[in-house]
C-alpha positions as CSV (number, residue, x, y, z in Angstrom):
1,X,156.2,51.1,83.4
2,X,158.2,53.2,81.1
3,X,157.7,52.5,77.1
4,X,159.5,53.2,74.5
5,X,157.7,56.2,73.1
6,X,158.4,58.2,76.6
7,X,162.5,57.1,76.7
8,X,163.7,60.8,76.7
9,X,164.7,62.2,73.1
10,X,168.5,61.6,72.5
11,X,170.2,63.6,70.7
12,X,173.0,62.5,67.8
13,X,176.4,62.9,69.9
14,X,178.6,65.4,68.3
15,X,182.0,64.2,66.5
16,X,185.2,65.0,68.1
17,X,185.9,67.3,64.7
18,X,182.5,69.1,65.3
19,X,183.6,70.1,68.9
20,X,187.0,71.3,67.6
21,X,185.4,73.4,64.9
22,X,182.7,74.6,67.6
23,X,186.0,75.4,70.1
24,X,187.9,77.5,66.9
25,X,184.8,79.2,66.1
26,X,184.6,81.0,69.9
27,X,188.4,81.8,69.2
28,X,187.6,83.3,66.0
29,X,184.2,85.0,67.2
30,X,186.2,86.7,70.1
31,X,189.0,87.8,68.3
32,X,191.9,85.4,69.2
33,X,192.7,83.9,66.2
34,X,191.8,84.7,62.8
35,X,189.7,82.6,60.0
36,X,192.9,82.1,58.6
37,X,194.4,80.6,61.6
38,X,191.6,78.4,62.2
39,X,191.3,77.3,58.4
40,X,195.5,76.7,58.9
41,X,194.6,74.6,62.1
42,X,191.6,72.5,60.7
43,X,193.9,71.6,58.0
44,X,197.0,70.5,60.2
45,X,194.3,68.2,62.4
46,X,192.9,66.6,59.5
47,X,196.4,65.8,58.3
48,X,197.4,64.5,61.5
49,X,193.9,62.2,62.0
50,X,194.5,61.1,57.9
51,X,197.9,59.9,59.3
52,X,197.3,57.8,62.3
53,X,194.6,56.6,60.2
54,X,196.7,55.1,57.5
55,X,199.2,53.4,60.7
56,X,196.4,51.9,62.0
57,X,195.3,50.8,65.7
58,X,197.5,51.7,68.5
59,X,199.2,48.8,70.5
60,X,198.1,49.5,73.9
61,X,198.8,46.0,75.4
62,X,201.2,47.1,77.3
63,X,198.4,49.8,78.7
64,X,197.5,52.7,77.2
65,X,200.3,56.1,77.1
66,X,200.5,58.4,79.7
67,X,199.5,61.8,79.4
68,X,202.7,62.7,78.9
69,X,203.3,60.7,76.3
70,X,199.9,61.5,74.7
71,X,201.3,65.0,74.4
72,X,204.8,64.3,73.5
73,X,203.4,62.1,70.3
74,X,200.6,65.3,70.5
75,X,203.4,68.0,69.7
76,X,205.8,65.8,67.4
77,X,203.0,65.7,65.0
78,X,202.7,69.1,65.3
79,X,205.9,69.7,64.5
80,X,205.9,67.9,61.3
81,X,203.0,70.1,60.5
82,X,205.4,73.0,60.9
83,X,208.2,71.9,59.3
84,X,205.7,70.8,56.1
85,X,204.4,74.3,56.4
86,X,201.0,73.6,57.3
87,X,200.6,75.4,60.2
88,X,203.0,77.9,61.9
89,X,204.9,77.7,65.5
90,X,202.2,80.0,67.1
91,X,199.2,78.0,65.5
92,X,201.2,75.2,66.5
93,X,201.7,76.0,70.1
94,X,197.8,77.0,70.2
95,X,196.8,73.6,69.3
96,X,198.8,72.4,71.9
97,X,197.5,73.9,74.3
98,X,194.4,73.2,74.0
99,X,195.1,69.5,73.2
100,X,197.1,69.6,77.3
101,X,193.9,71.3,78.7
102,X,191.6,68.7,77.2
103,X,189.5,70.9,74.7
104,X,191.2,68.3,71.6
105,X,189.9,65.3,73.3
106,X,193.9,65.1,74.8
107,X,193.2,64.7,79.2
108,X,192.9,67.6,81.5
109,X,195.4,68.0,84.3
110,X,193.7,65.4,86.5
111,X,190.8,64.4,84.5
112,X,189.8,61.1,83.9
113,X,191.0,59.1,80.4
114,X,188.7,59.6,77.4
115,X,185.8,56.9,77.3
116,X,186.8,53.9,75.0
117,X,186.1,54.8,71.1
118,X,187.5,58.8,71.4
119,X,186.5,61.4,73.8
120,X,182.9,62.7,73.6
121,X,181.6,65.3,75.4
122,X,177.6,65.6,76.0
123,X,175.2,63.0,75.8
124,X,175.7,59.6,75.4
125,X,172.8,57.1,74.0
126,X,174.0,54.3,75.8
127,X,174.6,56.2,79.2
128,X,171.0,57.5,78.4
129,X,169.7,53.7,77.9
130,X,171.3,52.3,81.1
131,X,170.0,55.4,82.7
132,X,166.7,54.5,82.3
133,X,166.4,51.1,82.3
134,X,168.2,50.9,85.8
135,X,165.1,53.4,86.5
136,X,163.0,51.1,85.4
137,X,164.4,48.0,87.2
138,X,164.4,50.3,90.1
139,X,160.5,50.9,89.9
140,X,159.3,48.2,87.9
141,X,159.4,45.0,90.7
142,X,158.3,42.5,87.6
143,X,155.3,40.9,89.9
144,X,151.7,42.3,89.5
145,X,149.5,42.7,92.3
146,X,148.1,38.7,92.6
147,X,152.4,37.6,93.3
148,X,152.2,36.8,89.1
149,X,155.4,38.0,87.0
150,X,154.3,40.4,84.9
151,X,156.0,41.3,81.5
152,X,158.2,44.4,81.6
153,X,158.7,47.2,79.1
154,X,162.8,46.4,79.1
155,X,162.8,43.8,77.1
156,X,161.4,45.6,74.6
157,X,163.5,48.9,75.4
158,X,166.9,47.1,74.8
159,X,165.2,45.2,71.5
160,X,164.2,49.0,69.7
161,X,167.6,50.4,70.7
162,X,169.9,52.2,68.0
163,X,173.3,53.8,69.0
């Protein structure tokens, strides 16, 4: 039986902004954009996230938008970034890119959608949960040696459980 104490370590899942800053970071470290850039860039994507946080919820009852349609929306806001002179066409077009290749949270060419709540990369506590306690129902039968159900460590595993 698996306790709780020997549930492998999880890790805090990074934010969406974290990975951006991690991704600008490289691009600054190897000499494709500057600090300036990034700082220009960081700015423009807190804007845009302050915005579509004052509208509110997305309808998506009609299904959610297609990629396409992700990146059209994608580069409008981007261009109102231009125009207000928060970010120029190059950083722009840079951001846009990398949104259409996924690195934003935006869907790869092919990839599958983000998972509900925002695209996270790495670890996820609840995948990590599930994980083990199918692991555990796998190994665990729940009947000791006489035929007599015995108790099981996953009740208590999904009781102790923070996300």
């Amino acid at each position: 039986m698996m306790s709780i104490g020997s549930m492998p370590a999880m890790s805090p899942p990074t934010s969406p902004r974290d990975q951006i800053v991690s991704k600008l970071d490289e691009q600054v470290e190897a000499g494709e954009i500057t600090s300036e850039d990034q700082d220009a860039m960081l700015d423009a994507l807190d804007t845009i996230h302050a915005e579509r946080m004052e509208a509110g919820a997305p309808d998506f009852s009609a299904g959610p938008p297609s990629k396409e349609e992700m990146q059209a929306n994608f580069e409008s806001m981007l261009a109102d970034q231009v125009e207000s002179g928060t970010l120029d066409q190059e950083q722009a077009d840079q951001l846009a890119e990398m949104f259409e290749s996924g690195e934003l949270g935006g869907r790869a060419e092919g990839g599958p959608p983000p998972p509900p709540g925002g695209a996270q990369q790495g670890s996820d506590p609840l995948e990590e949960l599930m994980a083990t306690l199918l692991e555990t129902l796998q190994s665990d039968s729940g009947y000791d040696g006489s035929g007599e159900q015995s108790s099981s460590s996953v009740a208590s595993m999904l009781a102790d459980f923070k996300v």
